[in-house]
C-alpha positions in Angstrom: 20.6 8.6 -15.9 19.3 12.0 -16.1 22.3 13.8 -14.9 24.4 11.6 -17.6 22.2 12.7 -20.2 22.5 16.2 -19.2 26.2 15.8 -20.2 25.7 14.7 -24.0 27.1 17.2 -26.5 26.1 17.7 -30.1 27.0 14.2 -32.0 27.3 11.9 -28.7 24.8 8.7 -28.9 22.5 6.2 -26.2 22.5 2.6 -27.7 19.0 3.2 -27.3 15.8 4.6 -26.1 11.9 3.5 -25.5 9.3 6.0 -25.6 7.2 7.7 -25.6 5.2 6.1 -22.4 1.8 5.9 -21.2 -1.0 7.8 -23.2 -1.5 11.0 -24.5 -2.7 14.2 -22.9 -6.3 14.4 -23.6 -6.6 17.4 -25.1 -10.1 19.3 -26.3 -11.8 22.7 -25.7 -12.3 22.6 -21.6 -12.7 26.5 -22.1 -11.0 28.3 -19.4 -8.1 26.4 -18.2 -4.9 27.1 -15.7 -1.5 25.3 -16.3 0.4 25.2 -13.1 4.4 24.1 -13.6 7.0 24.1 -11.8 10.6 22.8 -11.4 11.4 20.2 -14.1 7.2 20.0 -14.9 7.7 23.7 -17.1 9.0 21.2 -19.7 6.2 18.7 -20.3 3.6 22.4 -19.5 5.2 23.6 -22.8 3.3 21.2 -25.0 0.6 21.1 -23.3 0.3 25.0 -23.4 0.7 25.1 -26.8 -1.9 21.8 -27.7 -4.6 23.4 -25.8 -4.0 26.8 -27.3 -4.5 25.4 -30.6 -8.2 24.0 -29.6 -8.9 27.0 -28.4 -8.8 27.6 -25.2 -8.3 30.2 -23.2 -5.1 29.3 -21.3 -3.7 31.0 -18.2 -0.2 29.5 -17.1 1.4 30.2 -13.4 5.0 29.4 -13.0 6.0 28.4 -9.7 9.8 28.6 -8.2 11.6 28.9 -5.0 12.6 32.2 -6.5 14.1 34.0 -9.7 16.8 31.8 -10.7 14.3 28.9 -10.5 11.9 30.3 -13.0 12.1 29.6 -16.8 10.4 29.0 -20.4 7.9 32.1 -19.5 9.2 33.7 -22.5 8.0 30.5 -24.6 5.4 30.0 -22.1 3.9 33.5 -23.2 4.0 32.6 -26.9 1.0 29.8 -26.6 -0.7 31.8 -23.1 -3.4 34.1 -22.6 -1.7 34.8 -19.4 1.2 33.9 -17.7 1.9 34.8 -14.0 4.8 33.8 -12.1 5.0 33.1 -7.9 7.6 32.9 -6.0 6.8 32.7 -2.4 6.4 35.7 -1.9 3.0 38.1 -1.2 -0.3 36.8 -1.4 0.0 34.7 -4.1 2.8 32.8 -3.0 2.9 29.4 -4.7 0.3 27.8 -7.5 -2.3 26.7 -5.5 -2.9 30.1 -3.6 -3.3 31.4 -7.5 -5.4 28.4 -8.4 -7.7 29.7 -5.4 -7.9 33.0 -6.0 -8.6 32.7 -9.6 -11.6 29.6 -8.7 -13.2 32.7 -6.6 -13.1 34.7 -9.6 -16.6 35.3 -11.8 -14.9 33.9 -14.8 -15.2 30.1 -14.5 -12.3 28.0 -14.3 -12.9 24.3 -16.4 -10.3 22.4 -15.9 -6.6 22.7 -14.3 -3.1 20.9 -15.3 -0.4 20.6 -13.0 3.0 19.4 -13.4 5.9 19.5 -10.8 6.6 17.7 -7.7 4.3 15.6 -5.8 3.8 18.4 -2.7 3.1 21.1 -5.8 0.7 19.2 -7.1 -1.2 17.8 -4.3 -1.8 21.2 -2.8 -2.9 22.6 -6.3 -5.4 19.1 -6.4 -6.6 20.5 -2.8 -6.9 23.6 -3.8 -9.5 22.9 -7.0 -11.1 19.9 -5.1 -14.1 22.2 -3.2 -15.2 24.1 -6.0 -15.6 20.8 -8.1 -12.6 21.7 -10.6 -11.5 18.7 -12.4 -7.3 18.8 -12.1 -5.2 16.3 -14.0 -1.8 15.9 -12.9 1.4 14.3 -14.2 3.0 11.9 -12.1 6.8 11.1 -12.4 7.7 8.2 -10.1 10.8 5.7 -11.2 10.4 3.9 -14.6 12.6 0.7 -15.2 11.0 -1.1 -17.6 8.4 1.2 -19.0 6.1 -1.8 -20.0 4.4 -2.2 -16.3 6.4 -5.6 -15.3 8.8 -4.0 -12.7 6.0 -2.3 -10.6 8.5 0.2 -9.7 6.4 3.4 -10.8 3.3 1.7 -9.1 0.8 4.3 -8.0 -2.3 4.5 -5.7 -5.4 6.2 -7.8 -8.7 5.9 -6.3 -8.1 2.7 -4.1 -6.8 1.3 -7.5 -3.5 0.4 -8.3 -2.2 2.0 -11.7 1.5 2.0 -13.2 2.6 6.0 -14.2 4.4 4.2 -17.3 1.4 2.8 -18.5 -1.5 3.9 -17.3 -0.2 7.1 -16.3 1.5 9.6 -16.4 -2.0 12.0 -15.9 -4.2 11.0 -13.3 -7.2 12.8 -11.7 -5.3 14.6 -8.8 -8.0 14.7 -6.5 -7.8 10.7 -6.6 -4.0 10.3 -6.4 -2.6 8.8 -3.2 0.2 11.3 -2.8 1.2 10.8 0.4 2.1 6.8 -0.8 3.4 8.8 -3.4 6.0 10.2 -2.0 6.9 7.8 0.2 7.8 5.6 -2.6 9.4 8.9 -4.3 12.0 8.6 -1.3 12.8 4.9 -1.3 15.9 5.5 -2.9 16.7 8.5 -1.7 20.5 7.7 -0.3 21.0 5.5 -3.5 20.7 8.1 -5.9 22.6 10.5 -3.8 25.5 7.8 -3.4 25.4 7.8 -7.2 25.4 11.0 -8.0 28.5 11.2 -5.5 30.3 9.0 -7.8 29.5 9.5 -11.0 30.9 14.0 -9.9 33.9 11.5 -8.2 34.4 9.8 -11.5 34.2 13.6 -13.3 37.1 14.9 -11.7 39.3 12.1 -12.0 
């Protein structure tokens, strides 16, 4: 579906669409906070960059990539950031959660951490803020069908508790998040969706 929307030009039409899911961001004056995104998760960190700017706090945003060509938004990033720094797996500071680390050992406290991108990005950057007591929220993505909870498709492991991303999601306390269950599930349908997207670039040539 994603790759079908990515397709729509200026004037195409869906019969229709349900949203938005889950519940908002909570969003107040933490103080010092650090927005890790990378991948498809600089998208939803653009809002969030800008909402906490707007209560004040002081916001520091690391954008993570594979390298160059995976790195965007820090242009509009930097419009709504105190900071923005940008790793590439390279040097010390290779990927978010070695910058989450070295700025938790700094003297200027760090109150609270968001982190969107893919499941291994954020677990390591939940890791990361878990021994200095750093609370980290994190946005989890899993398959939606329904959106309403019924399908249990987006079905997630949070403390010992089982919570659905589409409506009890999609931020979660990432120090309680079950991510290896997480991305098992993630690669259940792993060959489908490549055998789909297969056909659907067949069906674009024809």
């Amino acid at each position: 579906s994603t790759a079908k929307l990515s397709t729509m030009c200026e004037g195409d039409s869906l019969a229709n669409i349900a949203g938005p899911l889950g519940k908002p961001s909570e969003i107040e004056n933490f103080g010092r906070v650090i927005c890790a995104c990378g991948c498809f998760g600089v998208g939803p960190s653009l809002p969030l960059v800008k909402a906490l700017k707007e209560k004040g706090n002081y916001v520091i945003t690391v954008v993570e990539g594979r390298g160059p060509d995976f790195v965007f938004w820090t242009d509009r990033l930097g419009e709504f950031s105190d900071e923005v720094h940008v790793v590439t797996g390279c040097g010390k500071t290779a990927w978010a959660n070695d910058f989450i680390e070295q700025e938790i050992k700094k003297k200027k406290k760090i109150n609270r951490i968001f982190a969107h991108g893919c499941p291994f990005m954020m677990k390591v950057s939940s890791d990361a803020s878990r021994a200095a007591g750093v609370d980290t929220t994190v946005s989890l993505t899993p398959i939606m069908v329904d959106g309403t909870g019924m399908c249990g498709a987006c079905r997630v492991e949070v403390g010992g508790e089982t919570k659905f991303a589409c409506v009890d999601g999609p931020e979660f306390d990432g120090a309680a998040v079950d991510f290896d269950e997480l991305t098992r599930r993630q690669g259940t349908y792993r060959k489908n969706e490549s055998a789909a997207l297969q056909n659907q670039a067949a069906q674009g040539h024809d």
